[in-house]
C-alpha positions, 0 to 999 in steps of 0.5 A, a space after each residue: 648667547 655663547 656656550 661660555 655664557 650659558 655655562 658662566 650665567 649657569 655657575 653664577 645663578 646655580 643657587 636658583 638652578 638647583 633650587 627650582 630643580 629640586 622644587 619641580 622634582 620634589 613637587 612630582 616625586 610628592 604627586 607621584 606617592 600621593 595619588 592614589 594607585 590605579 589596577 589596571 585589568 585586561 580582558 580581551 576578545 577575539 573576532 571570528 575571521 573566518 565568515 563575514 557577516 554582511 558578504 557571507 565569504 570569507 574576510 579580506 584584511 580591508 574588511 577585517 581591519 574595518 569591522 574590528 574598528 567597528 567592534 572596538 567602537 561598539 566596546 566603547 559605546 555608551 550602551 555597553 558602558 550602561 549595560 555593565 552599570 546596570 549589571 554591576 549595580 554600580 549606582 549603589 557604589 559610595 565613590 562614584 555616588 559623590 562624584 555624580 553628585 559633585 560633577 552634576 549637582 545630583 541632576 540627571 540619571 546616575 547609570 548614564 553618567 557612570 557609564 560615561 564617566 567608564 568609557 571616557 576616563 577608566 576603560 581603553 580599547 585597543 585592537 591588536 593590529 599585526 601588521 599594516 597588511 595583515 590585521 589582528 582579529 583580537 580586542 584587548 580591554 583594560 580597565 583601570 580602577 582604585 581596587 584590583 578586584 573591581 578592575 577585573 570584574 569591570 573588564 570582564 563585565 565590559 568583555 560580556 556586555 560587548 558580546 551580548 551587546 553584539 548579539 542583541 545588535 544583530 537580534 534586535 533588525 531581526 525581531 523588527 524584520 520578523 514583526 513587520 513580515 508578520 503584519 505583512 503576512 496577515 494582510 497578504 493572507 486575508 488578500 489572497 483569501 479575498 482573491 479566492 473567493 472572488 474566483 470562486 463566485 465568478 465560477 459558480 455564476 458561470 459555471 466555469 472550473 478550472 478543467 472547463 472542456 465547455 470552450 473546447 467543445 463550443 469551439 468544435 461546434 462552431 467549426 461544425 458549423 462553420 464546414 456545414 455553412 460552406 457545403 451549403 452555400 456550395 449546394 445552394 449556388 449549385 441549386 441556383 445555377 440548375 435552377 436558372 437552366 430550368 428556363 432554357 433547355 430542360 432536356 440538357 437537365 442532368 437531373 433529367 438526363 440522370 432520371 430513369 423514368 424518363 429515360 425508359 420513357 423516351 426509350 418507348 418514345 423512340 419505339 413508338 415514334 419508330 412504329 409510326 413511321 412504319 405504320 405511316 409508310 405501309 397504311 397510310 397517315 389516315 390508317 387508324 393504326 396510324 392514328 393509334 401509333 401518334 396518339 402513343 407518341 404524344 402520350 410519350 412525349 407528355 408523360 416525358 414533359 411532365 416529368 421533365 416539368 416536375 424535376 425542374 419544378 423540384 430544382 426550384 424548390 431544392 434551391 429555396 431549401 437550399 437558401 433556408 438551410 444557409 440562412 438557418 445556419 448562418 444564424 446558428 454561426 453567429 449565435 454560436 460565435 457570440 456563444 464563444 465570444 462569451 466563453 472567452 470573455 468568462 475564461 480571461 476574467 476567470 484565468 485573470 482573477 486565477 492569476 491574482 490569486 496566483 500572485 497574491 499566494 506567491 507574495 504571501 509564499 514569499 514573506 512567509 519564508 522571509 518571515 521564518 527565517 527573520 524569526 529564526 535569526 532573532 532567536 539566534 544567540 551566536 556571534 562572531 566576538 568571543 571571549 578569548 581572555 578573561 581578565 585577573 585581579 592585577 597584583 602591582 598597580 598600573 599607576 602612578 609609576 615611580 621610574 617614569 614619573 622621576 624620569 620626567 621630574 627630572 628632564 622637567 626640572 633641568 628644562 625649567 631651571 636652565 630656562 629660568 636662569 637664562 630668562 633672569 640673565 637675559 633681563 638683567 645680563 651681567 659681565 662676567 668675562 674679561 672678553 666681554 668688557 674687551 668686545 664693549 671696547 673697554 680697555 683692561 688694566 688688570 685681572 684679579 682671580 676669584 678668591 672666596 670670602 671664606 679664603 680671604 679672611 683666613 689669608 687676611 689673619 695669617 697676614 703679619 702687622 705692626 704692633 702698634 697697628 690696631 687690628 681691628 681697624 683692618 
């Protein structure tokens, strides 16, 4: 379809162009003063950029566009809107008293249905964004309602319940982290208890405190003994080996050698034998000086005999003392290795349950600062979301709008009545151009200008008849 033939199909159809124009316009314009006008109040909220919560540094604008998000969600959250029911009393309300009951026949519970009804129909968050690269840290809430009054005191009531909501979200991990580190606490207190008392019975059943000198003086002991076990082995292998002379020359004895009653005896032996030779070359071997001299010299020799008989009788009775002192102690040693075995055995058991006891108050230290500072956050009633405008009773409604709604009566009206009239034309299309009958292939004898009726009949009265031709056979 041409432009020629929108614009003849529009002149000739413009009785219902016009006619379903003004319908459409009329029926906006109507709804516009008949709905009920809407106040719309705005509170808004600001998020303190300067410390994140979670990192405790400074907020980056990823993070910041991100908790803002997060806080307008918990603004719209249904347990704000309950919050504000619940605070407002708003179940008492007539209005919203039938529209629970018309929307759920009176079943279910009436705060729950408000607060959604609030948050889905009448409240809208908005984060105030500057930039893509730079977010804003300001929530503004609006509300709209039938009543200036009431519109305000819902968005502030709904910029309180977010704040208080925000606090008891981070109050409310807290007080469970404080309760459960308290249970924890008892148990881990008990225990250590437990672990004390263990450590105390083990040392008074041994004896052993937590200065115990009695491993170092064992220990020292056991060394003693230990030096006295090799001098005596070093004096019984020298006793043996003196002792196994004994059977060949005892002359070459240095017991003997060093022994001066021997040595003075065979001193006077060596005079004596001296004196018998002299005796023996001057009277004779029969003399009886002679025979006194010899009878002298053997006495000397017996005497030096006997004590050389006796020193090497004594080496043989040293080396048997020698090997009872290396048995003795040698049996000291093991008795007293077994007593420091033992020592060490108490002392690990003991250093062992010392150490439980250790662990045990270092994990009660440790839940216990935890603790403190889990109630010390649940008592916390600060955040981050602060009221920055508190909402005013709004003076001109927010809807409907006049100018806007007859804007859109109007664009409304153009589209459908043009639409209308070109669908007619386009199920009964007409001729209405001598071009068309010229493109049908018709043959045009003649063209008539379009004369209306009106004109017609006063052309027609003005015409000159006969007088005897009747006028009204025209």
């Amino acid at each position: 379809m041409t432009y020629r033939q929108i614009q003849l199909t529009l002149s000739a159809r413009k009785g219902t162009v016009f006619g379903i124009f003004f319908c459409i316009f009329g029926l906006i314009l109507a709804a516009t003063f008949i709905l009920p006008k809407l106040y719309t109040a705005v509170a808004s909220v600001v998020i303190d950029a300067k410390i994140d919560p979670v990192a405790g540094g400074a907020f980056t604008d990823q993070i910041l566009a991100s908790y803002v998000a997060t806080q307008a969600d918990v603004i719209a959250s249904e347990r704000v809107g309950l919050r504000v029911t619940q605070g407002l009393k708003l179940d008492q309300v007539p209005s919203l008293q039938q529209k629970w009951r018309a929307k759920t026949d009176g079943r279910g519970d009436i705060d729950s249905w408000i607060a959604s009804y609030l948050v889905e129909k009448m409240l809208r968050v908005q984060p105030a964004h500057e930039s893509l690269t730079h977010p804003g840290n300001v929530i503004s809430i609006s509300v709209r309602w039938t009543d200036p009054k009431m519109a305000a005191t819902l968005a502030n009531a709904f910029a309180q319940a977010a704040i208080e909501t925000n606090i008891e979200l981070k109050i409310e991990p807290a007080k469970q982290y404080a309760r459960w580190f308290s249970e924890r606490s008892q148990a881990l207190r008990v225990n250590v208890e437990a672990k004390q008392k263990a450590l105390s019975d083990f040392q008074n059943a041994t004896g052993i405190i937590a200065t115990d000198q009695k491993l170092d003086v064992e220990n020292a002991r056991l060394t003693d003994l230990s030096t006295q076990l090799v001098t005596m082995q070093s004096l019984r292998q020298e006793s043996q080996s003196r002792q196994r002379q004994v059977s060949g020359d005892n002359d070459s004895l240095p017991e003997v050698l060093s022994n001066p009653l021997i040595a003075n005896l065979k001193d006077n032996l060596s005079e004596a034998e001296t004196k018998q030779s002299d005796v023996a070359a001057r009277l004779g071997r029969n003399h009886p000086d002679y025979q006194a001299a010899e009878a002298e010299v053997a006495t000397l020799r017996a005497k030096i005999d006997l004590e050389t008989a006796k020193i090497a009788a004594s080496l043989g009775s040293t080396s048997q003392v020698d090997v009872r002192r290396e048995n003795d102690i040698r049996q000291a040693l093991e008795a007293q290795k077994k007593r420091v075995l033992e020592l060490k055995h108490q002392h690990d058991q003991a250093d062992v349950l010392q150490n439980d006891v250790v662990t045990a108050q270092r994990d009660l230290d440790a839940v216990t600062q935890r603790f403190a500072a889990s109630s010390l956050e649940s008592q916390i009633q600060q955040t981050n979301v602060v009221l920055l405008s508190s909402a005013t009773e709004p003076i001109e409604p927010s809807s409907p709008k006049v100018l806007i709604n007859s804007l859109i009566g109007l664009f409304l009206g153009a589209v459908v009545s043009i639409a209308t009239a070109l669908i007619l034309e386009l199920r009964n299309p007409l001729i209405r151009d001598d071009l068309e009958l010229l493109q049908l292939g018709v043959p045009l004898l003649g063209k008539i200008a379009r004369i209306s009726p009106r004109k017609a009949r006063t052309q027609v009265q003005r015409v000159q008849l006969p007088p005897h031709f009747n006028r009204s056979e025209i």
